[in-house]
Structures are given as C-alpha cells and as structure tokens.
C-alpha positions in Angstrom: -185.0 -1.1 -96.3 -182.6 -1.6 -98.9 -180.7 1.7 -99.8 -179.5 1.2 -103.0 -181.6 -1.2 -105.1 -185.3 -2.3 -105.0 -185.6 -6.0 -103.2 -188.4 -8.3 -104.5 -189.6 -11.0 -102.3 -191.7 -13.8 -103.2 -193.9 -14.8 -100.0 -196.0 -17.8 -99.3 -198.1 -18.3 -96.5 -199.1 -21.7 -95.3 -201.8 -23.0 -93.1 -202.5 -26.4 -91.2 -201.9 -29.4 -92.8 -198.9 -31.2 -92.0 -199.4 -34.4 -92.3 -199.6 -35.0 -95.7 -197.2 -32.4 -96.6 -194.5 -34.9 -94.6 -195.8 -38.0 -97.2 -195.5 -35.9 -99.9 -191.8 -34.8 -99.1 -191.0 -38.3 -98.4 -192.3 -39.5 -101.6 -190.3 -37.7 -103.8 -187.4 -37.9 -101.7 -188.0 -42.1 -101.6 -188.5 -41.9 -105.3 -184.9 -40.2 -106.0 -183.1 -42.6 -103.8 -184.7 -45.5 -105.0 -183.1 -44.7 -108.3 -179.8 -43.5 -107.3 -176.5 -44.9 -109.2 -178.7 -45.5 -112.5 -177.6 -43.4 -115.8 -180.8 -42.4 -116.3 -183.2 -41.6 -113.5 -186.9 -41.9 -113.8 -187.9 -39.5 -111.7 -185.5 -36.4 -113.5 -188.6 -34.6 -112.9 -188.8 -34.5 -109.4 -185.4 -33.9 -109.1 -185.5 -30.9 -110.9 -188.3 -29.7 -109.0 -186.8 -30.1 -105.8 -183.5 -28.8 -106.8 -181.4 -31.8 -105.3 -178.0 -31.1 -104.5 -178.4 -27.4 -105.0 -180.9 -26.5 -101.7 -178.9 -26.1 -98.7 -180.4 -26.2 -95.8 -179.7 -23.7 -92.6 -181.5 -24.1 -89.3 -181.4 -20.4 -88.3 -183.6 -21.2 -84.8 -185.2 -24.3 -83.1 -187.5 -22.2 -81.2 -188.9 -20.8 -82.9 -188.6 -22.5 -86.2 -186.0 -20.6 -88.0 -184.6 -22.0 -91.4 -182.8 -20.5 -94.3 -182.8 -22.5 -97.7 -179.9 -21.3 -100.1 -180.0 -21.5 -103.4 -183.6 -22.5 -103.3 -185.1 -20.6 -106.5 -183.1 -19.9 -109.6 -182.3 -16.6 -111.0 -184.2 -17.4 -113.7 -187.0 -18.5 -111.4 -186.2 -14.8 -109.5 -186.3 -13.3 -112.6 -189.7 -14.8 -114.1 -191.5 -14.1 -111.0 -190.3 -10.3 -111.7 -191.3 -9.9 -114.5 -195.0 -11.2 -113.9 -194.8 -9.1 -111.0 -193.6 -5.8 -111.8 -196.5 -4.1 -114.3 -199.4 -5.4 -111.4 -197.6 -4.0 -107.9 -200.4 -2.2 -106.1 -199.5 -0.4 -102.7 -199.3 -3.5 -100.1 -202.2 -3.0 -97.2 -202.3 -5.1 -93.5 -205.1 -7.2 -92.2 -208.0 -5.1 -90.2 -208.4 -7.3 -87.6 -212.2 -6.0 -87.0 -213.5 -7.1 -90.8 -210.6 -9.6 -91.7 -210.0 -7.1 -95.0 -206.6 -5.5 -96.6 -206.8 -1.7 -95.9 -203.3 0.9 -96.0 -201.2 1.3 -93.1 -198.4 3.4 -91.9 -196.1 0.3 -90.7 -196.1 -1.1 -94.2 -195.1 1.1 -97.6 -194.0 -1.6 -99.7 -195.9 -2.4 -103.1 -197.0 -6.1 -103.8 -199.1 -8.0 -105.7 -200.6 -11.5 -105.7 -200.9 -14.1 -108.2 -204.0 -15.7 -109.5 -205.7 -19.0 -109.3 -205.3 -19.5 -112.8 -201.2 -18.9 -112.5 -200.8 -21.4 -110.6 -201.0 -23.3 -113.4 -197.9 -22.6 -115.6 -195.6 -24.7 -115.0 -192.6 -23.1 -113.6 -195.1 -21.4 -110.6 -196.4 -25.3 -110.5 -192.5 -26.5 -109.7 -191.9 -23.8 -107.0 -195.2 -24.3 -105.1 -194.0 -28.0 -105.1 -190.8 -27.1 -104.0 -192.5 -25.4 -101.3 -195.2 -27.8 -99.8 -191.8 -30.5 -99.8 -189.7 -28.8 -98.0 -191.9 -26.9 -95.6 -193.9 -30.5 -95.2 -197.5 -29.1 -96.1 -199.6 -29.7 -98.9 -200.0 -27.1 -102.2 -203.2 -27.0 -101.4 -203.1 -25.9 -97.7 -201.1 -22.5 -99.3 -202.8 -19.1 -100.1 -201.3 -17.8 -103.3 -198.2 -16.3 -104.2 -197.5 -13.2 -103.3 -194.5 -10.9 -104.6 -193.4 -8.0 -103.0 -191.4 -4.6 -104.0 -189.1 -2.7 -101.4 -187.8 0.6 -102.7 -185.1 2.3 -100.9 -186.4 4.1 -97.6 -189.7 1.3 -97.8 -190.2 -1.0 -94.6 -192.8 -3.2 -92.8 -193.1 -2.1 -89.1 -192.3 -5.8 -86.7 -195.4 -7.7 -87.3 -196.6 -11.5 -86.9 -198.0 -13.6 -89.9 -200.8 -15.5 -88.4 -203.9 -14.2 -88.1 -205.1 -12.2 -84.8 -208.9 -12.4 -86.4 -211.5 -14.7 -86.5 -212.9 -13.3 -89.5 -209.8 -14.8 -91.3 -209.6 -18.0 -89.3 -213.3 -18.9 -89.9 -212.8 -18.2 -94.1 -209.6 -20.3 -94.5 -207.8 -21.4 -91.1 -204.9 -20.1 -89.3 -201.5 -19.0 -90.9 -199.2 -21.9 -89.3 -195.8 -20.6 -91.3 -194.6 -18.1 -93.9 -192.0 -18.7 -97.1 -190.5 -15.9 -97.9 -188.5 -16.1 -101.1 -185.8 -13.5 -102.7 -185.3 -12.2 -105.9 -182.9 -10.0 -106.2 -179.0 -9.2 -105.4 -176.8 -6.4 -104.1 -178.9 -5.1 -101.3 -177.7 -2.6 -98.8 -180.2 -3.4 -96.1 -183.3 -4.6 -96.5 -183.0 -7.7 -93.7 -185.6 -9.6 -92.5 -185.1 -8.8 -88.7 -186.4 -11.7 -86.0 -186.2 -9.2 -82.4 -186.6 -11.6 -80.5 -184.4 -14.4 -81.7 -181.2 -15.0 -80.5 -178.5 -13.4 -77.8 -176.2 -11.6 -80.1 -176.9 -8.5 -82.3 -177.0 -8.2 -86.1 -176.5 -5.2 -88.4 -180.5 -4.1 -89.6 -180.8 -1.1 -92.0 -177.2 -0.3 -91.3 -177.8 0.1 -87.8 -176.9 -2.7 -84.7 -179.7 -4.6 -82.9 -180.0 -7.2 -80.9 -181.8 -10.7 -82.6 -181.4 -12.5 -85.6 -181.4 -10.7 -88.9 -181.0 -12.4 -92.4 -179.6 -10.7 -94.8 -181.4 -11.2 -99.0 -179.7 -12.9 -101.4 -181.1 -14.0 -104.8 -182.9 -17.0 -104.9 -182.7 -18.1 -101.1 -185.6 -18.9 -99.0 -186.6 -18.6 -95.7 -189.4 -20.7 -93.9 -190.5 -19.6 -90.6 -193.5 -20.9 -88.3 -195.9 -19.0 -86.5 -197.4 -22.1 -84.6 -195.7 -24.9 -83.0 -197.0 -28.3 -82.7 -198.7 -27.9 -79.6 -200.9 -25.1 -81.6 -199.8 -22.5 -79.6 -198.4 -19.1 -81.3 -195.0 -17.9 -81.7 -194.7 -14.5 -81.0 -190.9 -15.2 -81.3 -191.6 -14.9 -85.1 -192.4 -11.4 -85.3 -190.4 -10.3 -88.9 -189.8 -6.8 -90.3 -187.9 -6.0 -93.3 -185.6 -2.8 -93.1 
C-alpha cells in the first residue's frame, strides 16, 4: 500500500442496467453537440457535469474491460469527498458469503465509509454520480452508494473480485456487473490497483515487480472495470488488489 502518504479512493459499484445508462450518455452527449459553435451553450450544465474536454479516456484492457479516466474528478471534488469522509472511516469488512453481511477480515485493513441516501442529494455528489452512470453507460439508480476508502501506509486488500459470490446479495439487489473506483489523493509510493491476470508484461506493485497490469493513483482519475461481460458470464480476469 502506499508508503508514504494515506490514499483515499472513492468507489462505486454498479449492477445491471445498461440499456438506459447508453440513452442517458447519449443524451447529454447529443445535447452538447447540438449546440456546438454557439457563444452561449444551453446545456453549460451538462457540460460541466460531464467534464467535456477534460476526461480522457484510456482503454487499459478489452478483455476484460479495462479503462482508465484521467482527470475525471476535480481536486476540489477529491478534496470534498475527503473531508465528508474522514471524521466517519470505520475499519472496512468483506462480504460473508454464507449470510451476505460485512464482517472483518485479514485480506482487507483499510478503513472506509459509505455515504448516505440522503447525500446523494447535494449537489456536487449529484454531478459525480452523473458523471458516473454516463460514462460507465448505467443508470444512477442501478448504483449502490458511494463508498470512500482510506489506505495507510503498510494497509492492503488481499486480490479479490467485486461481484457477488452469494445469493443472499444477488436476491436483495442484483449482481455487481462493474466497479468505479475513483482517486483522491497525490504523491503515492505504492498503493496500485494490481489486475494479476491482465496482460503479458510485468508492472512495479508495492515497489516490488509482477507480472499483469497495475495502475498507478493519481488525483482525480478514475478507473471503471467490469466484472460481467455481455454474455453474463463473470470475469475472473478482474480480480483487483490495492498494494
């Protein structure tokens, strides 16, 4: 995990519901070009909210779905999110796959919290959750609620998979199909998210060389990975650890 300074992640987990994720992304995006070349835009709003012209998009893998956003949140974004965070961090717990409920585990020592129903609300957690469900293609409401994690030096989660390996989780709200996992903070020494089994070369992880993909935090970017393809079968392939 990172070695130096305490990494803050923002993570949002998705679950089916593509279709009208795609119309909503192609909305917006219709909207803004519809009005492109006036002085004055009608639709500043969406713009904003979508961060056009700052995003860039990297496709990290195909298969499975890999990509990195850059630039994606802004630091004062990062830096709100932070601040709700911090004073409500709670030590992070993994899914018992026998009652579906959080309990502590070895393979994760991070701290996290999530927020509420009603914080979903304001208006800057409003913009990113639309930010999300546009470029990820799924509807707002098809995501569980933000979730911000804290990784103090020495802190790790063991190589895992998001979706659900329950059905006590499946039958309350559906399967994970993809994960957005957001950064917040800068000047890391470590604290990659490592994908083993992605890719042919090696990458540096924790300061140490391994083969697959790793992806170094930087402030603000984003990274969407899916857990299910479209044929609805798993991706194993996305097995993520932070070191």
């Amino acid at each position: 995990m990172a070695k130096s300074k305490v990494l803050y992640g923002l993570l949002s987990f998705v679950m089916i519901g593509m279709s009208a994720g795609a119309i909503l992304q192609f909305v917006l995006f219709r909207r803004m070009e519809e009005n492109t070349g006036k002085f004055h835009w009608k639709n500043d709003a969406d713009a904003r909210i979508l961060r056009t012209g700052l995003v860039k998009q990297e496709v990290i893998s195909w298969s499975p779905r890999i990509f990195l956003y850059h630039n994606f949140l802004s630091p004062e974004e990062c830096d709100y999110l932070i601040a709700i965070a911090r004073p409500r961090l709670g030590k992070s717990t993994v899914v018992d796959v026998n009652t579906g409920k959080g309990v502590e585990s070895k393979v994760r020592t991070s701290t996290s919290m999530f927020l509420t129903s009603a914080e979903r609300n304001y208006p800057m957690i409003e913009a990113i959750e639309k930010r999300i469900s546009a470029y990820a293609m799924i509807p707002v409401e098809n995501g569980e609620l933000l979730q911000v994690l804290r990784y103090e030096p020495g802190q790790f989660y063991r190589p895992h998979h998001d979706y659900f390996a329950d059905e006590f989780n499946v039958k309350r709200g559906g399967q994970r199909v993809a994960t957005f996992l957001m950064y917040l903070a800068e000047g890391m020494q470590g604290g990659e998210t490592f994908f083993p089994w992605v890719g042919e070369g090696t990458c540096s992880c924790g300061g140490e060389e391994k083969r697959g993909t790793c992806i170094k935090p930087h402030k603000g970017d984003a990274l969407l990975f899916w857990s299910q393809s479209g044929s609805d079968a798993y991706a194993p392939n996305s097995a993520q650890v932070p070191q």
